[in-house]
Short mmCIF file of the C-alpha atoms (twelve columns), coordinates in Angstrom:
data_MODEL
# 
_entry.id   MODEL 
# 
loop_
_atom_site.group_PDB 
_atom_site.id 
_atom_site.type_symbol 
_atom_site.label_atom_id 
_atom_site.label_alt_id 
_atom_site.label_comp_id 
_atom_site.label_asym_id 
_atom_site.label_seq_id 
_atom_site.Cartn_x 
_atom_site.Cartn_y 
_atom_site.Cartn_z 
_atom_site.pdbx_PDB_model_num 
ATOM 1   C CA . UNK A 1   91.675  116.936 101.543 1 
ATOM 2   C CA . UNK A 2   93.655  116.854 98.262  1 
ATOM 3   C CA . UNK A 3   96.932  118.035 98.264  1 
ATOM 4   C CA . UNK A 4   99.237  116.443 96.108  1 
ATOM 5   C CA . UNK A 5   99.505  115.949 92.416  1 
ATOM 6   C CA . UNK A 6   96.230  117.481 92.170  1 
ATOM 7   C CA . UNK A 7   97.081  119.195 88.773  1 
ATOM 8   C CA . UNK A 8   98.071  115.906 87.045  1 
ATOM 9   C CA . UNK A 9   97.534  112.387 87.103  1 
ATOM 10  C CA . UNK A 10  101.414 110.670 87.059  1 
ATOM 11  C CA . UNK A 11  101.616 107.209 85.874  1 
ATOM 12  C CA . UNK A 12  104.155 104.853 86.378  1 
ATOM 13  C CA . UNK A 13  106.351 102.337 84.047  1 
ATOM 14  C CA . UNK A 14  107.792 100.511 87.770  1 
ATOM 15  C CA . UNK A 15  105.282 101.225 90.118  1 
ATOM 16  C CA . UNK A 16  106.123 101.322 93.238  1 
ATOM 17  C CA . UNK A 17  103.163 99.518  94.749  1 
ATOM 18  C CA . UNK A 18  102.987 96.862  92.129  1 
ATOM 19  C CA . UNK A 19  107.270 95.693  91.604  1 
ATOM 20  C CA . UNK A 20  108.395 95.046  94.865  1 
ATOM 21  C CA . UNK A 21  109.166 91.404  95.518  1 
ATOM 22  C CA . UNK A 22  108.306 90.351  91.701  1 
ATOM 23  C CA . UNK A 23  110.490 87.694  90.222  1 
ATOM 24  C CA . UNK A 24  113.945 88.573  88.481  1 
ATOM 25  C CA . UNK A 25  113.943 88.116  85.056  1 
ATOM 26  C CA . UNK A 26  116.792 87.822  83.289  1 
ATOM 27  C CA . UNK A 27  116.829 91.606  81.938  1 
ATOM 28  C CA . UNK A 28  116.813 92.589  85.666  1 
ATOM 29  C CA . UNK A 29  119.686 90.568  86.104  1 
ATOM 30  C CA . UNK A 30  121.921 91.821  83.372  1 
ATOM 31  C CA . UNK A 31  120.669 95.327  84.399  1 
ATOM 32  C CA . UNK A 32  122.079 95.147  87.755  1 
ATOM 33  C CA . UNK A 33  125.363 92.979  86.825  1 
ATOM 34  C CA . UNK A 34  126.112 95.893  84.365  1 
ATOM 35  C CA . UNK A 35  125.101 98.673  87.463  1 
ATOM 36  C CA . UNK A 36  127.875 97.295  89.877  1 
ATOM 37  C CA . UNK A 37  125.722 94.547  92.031  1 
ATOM 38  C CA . UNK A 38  128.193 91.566  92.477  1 
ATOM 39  C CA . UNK A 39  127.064 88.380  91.821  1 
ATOM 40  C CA . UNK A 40  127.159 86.898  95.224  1 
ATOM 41  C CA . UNK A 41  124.509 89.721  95.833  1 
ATOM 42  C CA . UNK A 42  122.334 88.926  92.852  1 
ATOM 43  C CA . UNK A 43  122.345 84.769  94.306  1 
ATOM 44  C CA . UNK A 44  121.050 86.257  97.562  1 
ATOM 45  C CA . UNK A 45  118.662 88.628  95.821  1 
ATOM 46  C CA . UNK A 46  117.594 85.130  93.731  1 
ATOM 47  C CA . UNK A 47  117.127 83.578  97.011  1 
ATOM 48  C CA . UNK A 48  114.462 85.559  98.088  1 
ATOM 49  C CA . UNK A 49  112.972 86.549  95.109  1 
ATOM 50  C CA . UNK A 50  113.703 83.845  92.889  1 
ATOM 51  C CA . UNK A 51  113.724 83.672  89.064  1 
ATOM 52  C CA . UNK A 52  111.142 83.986  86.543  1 
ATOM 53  C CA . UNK A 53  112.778 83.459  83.326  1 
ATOM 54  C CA . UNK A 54  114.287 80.746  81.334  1 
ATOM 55  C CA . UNK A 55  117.844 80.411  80.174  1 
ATOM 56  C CA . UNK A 56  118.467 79.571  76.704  1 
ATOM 57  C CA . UNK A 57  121.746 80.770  74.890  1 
ATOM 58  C CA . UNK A 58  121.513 83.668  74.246  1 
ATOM 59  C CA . UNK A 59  120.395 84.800  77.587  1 
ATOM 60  C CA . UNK A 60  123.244 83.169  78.411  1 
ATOM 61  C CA . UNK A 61  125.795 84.960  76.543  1 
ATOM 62  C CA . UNK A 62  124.082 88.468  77.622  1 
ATOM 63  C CA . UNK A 63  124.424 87.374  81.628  1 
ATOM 64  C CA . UNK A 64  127.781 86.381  80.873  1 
ATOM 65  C CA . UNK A 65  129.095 90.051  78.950  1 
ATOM 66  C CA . UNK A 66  127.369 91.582  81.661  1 
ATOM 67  C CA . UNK A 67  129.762 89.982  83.615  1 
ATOM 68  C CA . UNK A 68  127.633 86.783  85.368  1 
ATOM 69  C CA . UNK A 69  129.710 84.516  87.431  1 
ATOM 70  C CA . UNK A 70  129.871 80.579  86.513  1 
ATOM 71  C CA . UNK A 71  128.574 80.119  89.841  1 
ATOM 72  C CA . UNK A 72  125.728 82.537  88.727  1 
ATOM 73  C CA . UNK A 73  125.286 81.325  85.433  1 
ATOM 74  C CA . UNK A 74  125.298 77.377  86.691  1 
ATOM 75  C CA . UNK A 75  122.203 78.137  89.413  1 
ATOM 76  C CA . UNK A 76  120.145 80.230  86.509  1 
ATOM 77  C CA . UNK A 77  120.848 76.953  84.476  1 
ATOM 78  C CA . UNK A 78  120.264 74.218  86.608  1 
ATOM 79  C CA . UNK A 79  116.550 75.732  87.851  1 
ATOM 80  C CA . UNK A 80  117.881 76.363  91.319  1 
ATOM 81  C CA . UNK A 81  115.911 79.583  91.911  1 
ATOM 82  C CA . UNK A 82  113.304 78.725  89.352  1 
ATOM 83  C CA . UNK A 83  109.648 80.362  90.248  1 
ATOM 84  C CA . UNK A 84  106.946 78.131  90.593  1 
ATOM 85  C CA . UNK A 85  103.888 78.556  88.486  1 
ATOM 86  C CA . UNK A 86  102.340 80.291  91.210  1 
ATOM 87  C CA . UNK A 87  104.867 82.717  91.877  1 
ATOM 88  C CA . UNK A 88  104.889 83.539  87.996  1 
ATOM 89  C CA . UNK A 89  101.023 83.600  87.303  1 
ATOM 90  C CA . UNK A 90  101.065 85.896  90.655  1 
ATOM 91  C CA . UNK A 91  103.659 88.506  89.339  1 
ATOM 92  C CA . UNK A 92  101.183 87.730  85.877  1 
ATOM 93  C CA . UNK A 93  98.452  89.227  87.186  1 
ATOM 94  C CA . UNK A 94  100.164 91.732  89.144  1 
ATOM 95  C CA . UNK A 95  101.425 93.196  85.829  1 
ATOM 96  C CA . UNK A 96  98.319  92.886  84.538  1 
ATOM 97  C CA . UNK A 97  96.945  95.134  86.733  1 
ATOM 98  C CA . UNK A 98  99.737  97.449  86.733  1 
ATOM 99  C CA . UNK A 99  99.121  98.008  82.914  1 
ATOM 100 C CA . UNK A 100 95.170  98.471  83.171  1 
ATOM 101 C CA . UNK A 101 95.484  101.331 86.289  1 
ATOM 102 C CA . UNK A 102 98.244  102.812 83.625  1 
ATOM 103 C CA . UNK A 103 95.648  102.602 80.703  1 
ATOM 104 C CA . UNK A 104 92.281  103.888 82.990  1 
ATOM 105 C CA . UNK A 105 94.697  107.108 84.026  1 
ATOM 106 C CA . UNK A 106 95.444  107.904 80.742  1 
ATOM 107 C CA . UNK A 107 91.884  107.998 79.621  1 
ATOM 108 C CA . UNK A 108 91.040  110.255 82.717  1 
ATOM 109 C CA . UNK A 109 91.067  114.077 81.518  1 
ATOM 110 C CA . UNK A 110 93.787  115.695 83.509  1 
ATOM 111 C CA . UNK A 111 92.831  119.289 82.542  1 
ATOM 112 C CA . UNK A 112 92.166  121.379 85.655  1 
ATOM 113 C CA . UNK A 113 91.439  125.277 85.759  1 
ATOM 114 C CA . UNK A 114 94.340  127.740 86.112  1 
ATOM 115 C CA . UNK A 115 94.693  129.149 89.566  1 
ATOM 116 C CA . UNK A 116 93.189  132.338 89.449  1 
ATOM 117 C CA . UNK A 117 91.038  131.341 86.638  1 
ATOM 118 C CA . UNK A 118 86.490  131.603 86.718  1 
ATOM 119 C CA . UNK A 119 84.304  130.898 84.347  1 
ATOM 120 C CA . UNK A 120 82.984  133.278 82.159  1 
ATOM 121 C CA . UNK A 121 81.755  136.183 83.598  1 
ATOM 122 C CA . UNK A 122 82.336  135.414 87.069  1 
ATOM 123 C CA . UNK A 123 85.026  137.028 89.152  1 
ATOM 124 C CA . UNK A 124 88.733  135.084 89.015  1 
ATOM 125 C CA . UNK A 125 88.876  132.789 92.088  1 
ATOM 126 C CA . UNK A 126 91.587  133.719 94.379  1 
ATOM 127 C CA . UNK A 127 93.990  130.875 95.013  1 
ATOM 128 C CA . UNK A 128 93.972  128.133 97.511  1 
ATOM 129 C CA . UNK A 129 95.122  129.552 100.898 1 
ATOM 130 C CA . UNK A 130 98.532  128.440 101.910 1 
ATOM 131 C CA . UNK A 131 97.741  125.873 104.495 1 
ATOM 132 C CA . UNK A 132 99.967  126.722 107.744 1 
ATOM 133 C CA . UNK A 133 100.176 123.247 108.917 1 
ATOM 134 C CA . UNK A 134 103.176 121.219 107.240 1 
ATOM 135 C CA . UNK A 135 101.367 118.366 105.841 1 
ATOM 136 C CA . UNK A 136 104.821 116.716 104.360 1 
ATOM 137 C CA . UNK A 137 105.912 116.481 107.975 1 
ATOM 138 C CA . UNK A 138 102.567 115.163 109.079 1 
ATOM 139 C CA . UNK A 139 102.378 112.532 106.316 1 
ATOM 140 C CA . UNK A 140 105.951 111.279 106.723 1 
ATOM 141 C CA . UNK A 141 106.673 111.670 110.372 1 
ATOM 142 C CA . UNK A 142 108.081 108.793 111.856 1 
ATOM 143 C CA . UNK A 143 108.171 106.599 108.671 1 
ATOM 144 C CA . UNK A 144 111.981 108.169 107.221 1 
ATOM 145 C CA . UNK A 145 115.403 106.504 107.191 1 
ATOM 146 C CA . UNK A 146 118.805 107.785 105.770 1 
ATOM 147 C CA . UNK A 147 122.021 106.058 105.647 1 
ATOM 148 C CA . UNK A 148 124.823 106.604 107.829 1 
ATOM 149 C CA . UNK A 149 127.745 105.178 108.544 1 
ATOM 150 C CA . UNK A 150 127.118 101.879 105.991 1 
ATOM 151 C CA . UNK A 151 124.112 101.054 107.644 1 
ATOM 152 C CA . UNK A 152 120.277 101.971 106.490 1 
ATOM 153 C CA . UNK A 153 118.912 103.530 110.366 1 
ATOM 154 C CA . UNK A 154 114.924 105.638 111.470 1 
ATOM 155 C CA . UNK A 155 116.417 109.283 110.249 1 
ATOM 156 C CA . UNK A 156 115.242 111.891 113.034 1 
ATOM 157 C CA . UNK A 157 112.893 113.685 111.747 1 
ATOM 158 C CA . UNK A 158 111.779 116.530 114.279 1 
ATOM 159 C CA . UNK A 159 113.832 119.265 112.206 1 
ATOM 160 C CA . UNK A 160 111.533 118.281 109.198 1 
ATOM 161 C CA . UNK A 161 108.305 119.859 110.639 1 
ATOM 162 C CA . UNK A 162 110.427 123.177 110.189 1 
ATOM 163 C CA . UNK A 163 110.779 123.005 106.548 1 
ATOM 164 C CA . UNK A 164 109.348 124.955 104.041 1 
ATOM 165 C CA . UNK A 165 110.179 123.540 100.673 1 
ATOM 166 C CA . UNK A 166 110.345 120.277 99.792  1 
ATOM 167 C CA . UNK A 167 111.819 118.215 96.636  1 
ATOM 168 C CA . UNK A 168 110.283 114.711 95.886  1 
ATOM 169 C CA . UNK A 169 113.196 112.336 94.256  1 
ATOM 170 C CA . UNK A 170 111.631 109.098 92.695  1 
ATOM 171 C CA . UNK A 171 114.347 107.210 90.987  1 
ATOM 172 C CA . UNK A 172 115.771 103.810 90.943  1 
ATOM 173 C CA . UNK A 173 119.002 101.871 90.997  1 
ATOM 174 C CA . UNK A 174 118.242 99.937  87.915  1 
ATOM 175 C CA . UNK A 175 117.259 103.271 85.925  1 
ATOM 176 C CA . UNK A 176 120.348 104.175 83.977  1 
ATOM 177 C CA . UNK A 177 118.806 107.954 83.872  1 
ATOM 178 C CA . UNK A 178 118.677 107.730 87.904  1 
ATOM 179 C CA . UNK A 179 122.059 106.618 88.241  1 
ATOM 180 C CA . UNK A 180 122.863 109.654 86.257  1 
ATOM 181 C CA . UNK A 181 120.975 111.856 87.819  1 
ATOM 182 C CA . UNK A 182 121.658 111.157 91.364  1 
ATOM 183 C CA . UNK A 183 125.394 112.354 91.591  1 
ATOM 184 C CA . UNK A 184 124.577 115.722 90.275  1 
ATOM 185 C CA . UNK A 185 121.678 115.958 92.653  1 
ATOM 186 C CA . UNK A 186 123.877 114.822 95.730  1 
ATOM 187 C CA . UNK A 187 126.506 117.722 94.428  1 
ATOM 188 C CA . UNK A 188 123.139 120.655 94.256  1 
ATOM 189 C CA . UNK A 189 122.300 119.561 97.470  1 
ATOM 190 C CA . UNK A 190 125.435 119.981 99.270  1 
ATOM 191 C CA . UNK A 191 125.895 123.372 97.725  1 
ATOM 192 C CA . UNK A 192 122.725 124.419 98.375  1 
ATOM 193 C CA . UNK A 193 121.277 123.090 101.536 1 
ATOM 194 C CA . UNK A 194 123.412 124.529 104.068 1 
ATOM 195 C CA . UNK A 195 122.035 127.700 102.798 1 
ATOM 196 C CA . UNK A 196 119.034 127.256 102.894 1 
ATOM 197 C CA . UNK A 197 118.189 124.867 105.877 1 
ATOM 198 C CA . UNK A 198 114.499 125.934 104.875 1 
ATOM 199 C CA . UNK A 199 114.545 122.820 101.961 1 
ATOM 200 C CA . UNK A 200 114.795 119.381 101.851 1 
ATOM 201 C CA . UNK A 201 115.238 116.680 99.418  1 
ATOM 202 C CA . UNK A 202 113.129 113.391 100.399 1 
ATOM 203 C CA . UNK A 203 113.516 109.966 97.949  1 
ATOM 204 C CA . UNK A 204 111.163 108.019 96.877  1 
ATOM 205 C CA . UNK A 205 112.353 104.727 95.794  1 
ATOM 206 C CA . UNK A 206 111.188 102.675 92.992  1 
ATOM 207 C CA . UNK A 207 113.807 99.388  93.117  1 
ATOM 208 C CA . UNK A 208 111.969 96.297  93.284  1 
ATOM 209 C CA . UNK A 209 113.108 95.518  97.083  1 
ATOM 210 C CA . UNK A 210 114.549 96.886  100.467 1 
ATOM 211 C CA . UNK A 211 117.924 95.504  99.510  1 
ATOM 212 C CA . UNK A 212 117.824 97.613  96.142  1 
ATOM 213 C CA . UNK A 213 117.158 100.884 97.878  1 
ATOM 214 C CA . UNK A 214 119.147 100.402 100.229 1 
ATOM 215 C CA . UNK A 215 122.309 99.468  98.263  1 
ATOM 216 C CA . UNK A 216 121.699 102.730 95.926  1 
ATOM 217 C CA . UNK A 217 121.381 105.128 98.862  1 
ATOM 218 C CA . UNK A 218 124.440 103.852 100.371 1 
ATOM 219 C CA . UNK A 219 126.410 104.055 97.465  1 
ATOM 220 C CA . UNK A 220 125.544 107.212 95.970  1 
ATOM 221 C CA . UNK A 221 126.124 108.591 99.650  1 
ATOM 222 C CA . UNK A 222 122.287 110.118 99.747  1 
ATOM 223 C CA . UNK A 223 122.715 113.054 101.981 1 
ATOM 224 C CA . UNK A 224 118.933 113.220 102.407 1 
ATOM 225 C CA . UNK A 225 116.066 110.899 104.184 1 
ATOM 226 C CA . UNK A 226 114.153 108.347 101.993 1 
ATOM 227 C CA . UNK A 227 110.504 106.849 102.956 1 
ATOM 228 C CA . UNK A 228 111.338 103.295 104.406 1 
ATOM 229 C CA . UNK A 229 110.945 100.859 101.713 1 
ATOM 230 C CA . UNK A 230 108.011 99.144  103.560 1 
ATOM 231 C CA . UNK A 231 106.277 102.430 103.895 1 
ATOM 232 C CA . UNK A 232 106.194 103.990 99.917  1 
ATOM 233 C CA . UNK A 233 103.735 102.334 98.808  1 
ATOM 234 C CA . UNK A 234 101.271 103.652 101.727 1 
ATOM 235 C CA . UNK A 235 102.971 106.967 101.685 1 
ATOM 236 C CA . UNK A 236 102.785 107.439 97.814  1 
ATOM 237 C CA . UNK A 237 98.691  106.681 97.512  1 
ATOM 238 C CA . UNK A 238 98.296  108.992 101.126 1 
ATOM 239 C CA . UNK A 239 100.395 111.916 98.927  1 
ATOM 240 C CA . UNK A 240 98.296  110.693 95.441  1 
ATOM 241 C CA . UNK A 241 102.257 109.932 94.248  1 
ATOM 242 C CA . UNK A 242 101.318 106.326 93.238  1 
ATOM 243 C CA . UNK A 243 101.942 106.073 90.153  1 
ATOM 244 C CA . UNK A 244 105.160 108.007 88.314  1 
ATOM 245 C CA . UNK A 245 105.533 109.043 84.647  1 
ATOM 246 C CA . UNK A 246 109.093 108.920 84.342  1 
ATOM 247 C CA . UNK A 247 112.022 108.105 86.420  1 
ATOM 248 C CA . UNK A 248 113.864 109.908 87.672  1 
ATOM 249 C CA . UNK A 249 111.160 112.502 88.859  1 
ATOM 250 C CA . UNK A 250 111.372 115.814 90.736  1 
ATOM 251 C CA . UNK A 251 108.542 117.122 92.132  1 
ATOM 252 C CA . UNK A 252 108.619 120.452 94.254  1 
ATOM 253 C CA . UNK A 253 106.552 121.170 97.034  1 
ATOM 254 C CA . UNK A 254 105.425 123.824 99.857  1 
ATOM 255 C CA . UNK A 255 104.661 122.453 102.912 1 
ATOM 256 C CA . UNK A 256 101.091 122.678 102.748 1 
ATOM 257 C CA . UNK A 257 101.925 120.091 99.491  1 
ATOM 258 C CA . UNK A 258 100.818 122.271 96.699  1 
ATOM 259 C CA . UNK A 259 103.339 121.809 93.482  1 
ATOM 260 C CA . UNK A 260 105.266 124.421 92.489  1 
ATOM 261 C CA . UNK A 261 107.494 122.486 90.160  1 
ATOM 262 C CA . UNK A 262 107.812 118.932 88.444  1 
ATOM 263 C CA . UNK A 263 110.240 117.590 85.253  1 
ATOM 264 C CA . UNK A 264 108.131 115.978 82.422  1 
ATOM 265 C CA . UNK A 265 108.224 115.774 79.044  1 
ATOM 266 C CA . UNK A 266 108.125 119.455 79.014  1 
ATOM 267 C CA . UNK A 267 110.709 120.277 81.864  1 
ATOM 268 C CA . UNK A 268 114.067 118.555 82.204  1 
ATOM 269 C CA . UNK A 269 115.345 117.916 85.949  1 
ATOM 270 C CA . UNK A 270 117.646 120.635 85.601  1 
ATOM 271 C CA . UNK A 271 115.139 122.825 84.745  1 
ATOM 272 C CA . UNK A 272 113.277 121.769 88.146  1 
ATOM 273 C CA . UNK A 273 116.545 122.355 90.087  1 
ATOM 274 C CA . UNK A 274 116.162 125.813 88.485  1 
ATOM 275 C CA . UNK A 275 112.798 126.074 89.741  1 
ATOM 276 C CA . UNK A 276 113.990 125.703 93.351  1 
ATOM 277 C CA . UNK A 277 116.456 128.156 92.969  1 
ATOM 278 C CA . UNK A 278 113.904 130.919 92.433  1 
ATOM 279 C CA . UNK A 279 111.918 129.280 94.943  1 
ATOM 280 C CA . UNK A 280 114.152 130.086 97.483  1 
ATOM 281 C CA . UNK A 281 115.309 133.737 96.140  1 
ATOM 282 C CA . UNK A 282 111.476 134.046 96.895  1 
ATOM 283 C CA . UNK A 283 111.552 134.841 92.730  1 
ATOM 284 C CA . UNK A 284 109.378 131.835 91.527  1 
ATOM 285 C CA . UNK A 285 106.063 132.584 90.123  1 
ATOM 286 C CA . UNK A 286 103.924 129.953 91.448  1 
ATOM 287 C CA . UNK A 287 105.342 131.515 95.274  1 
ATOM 288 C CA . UNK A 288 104.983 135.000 94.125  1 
ATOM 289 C CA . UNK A 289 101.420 134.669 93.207  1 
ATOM 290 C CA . UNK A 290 100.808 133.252 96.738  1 
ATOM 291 C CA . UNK A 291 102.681 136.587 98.285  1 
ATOM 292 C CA . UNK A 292 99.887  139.480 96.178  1 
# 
């Protein structure tokens, strides 16, 4: 059965099936210098992922204001995490594919009746029946984590099967829109949860490896559960989340997993976390409609 996204078709700019494990380029590098990652970190990061750019001068002098170590800057140099031409025609055609799945979904028509809506001269049909099984819960069970205490550990996730409402955070370390973001979600959801033990935020994370996620969940202090890294990409095309438009994105959700909310170029975030406001005063229309 369909459940999620059904009304759109989201596409995504850093997919999260397709980045994970790619090669750094040198842009990636600079971008996480200049978001606080040390450069120790980045070296071990290079280790396992290794490098997929070359270093001429000016790429040089951008590491280097982003605030590259020598050490850094001598193993970029010196080919010392260099990608082999396997490595780099692999991430090639990975991004190859990426684009064409981005460029088929945008030629798909995404138009989809209005609830309610019939054709011509036909009674309006009535709208989907609110499923009473909590298909978030049944989707996600078992495959959460949270972080606690500086460490990444399985989050318990028996209280989720209780929930009713539901708010999807993709977002990234390396977006500087997500870094912004984050913070003032962190603040709404320690205002608001406690009152309302009913909702819960679950992340989605689209940095290119575990060690990303988990360094942005610990420092941002993420009071909520996030799918484990290994797990999005299965989770994501299970939910029909694949592929994002924008990051950050907020998507709200029942727990049957219809939408009742999402920010895109026509809604801001903000305006989402206004959305679940009303859905838990009980005042939003998409829930209302569901009540007559």
């Amino acid at each position: 059965m369909r459940l999620f996204l059904t009304s759109s078709a989201l596409l995504v700019g850093a997919a999260l099936a397709y980045s994970a494990g790619l090669p750094l380029t040198a842009k990636e590098v600079s971008l996480m210098l200049r978001s606080g990652y040390s450069s120790e970190t980045i070296l071990r990061e290079l280790a396992a992922r290794h490098f997929g750019d070359a270093v001429d001068p000016a790429v040089e002098k951008q590491l280097e204001k982003a605030g590259a170590s020598p050490a850094l800057l001598d193993a970029l140099r010196n080919g010392s995490f260099r990608a082999s031409p396997d490595e780099i025609a692999a991430a090639e055609e990975k991004l190859a594919a990426q684009e064409e799945s981005v460029e088929e979904a945008q030629q798909q028509p995404h138009a989809q009746p209005k609830p309610g809506a019939g054709a011509p001269g036909q009674r309006p049909n009535p709208l989907p029946p609110r499923s009473t099984v909590n298909e978030v819960y049944r989707l996600l069970r078992g495959d959460l984590v949270s972080a606690h205490q500086g460490a990444v550990t399985r989050f318990d996730d028996d209280g989720i099967e209780k929930k009713k409402y539901f708010l999807f955070f993709f977002s990234a370390n390396w977006s500087p829109a997500g870094r912004k973001l984050t913070p003032q979600l962190v603040e709404y959801y320690n205002r608001t949860q406690p009152q309302h033990p009913e909702f819960e935020v679950i992340f989605f994370s689209a940095d290119r490896s575990q060690f990303g996620m988990e360094t942005y969940l610990q420092q941002n202090n993420m009071p909520w559960p996030a799918v484990a890294y290994p797990k999005i990409g299965v989770k994501a095309a299970a939910m029909e989340m694949k592929s994002i438009t924008n990051i950050p994105c907020l998507i709200l959700v029942d727990a049957g997993g219809h939408i009742l909310s999402q920010n895109s170029t026509d809604k801001t975030p903000e305006q989402v976390l206004a959305d679940v406001d009303k859905v838990l005063a009980g005042t939003h229309p998409a829930q209302v409609a569901r009540t007559r």
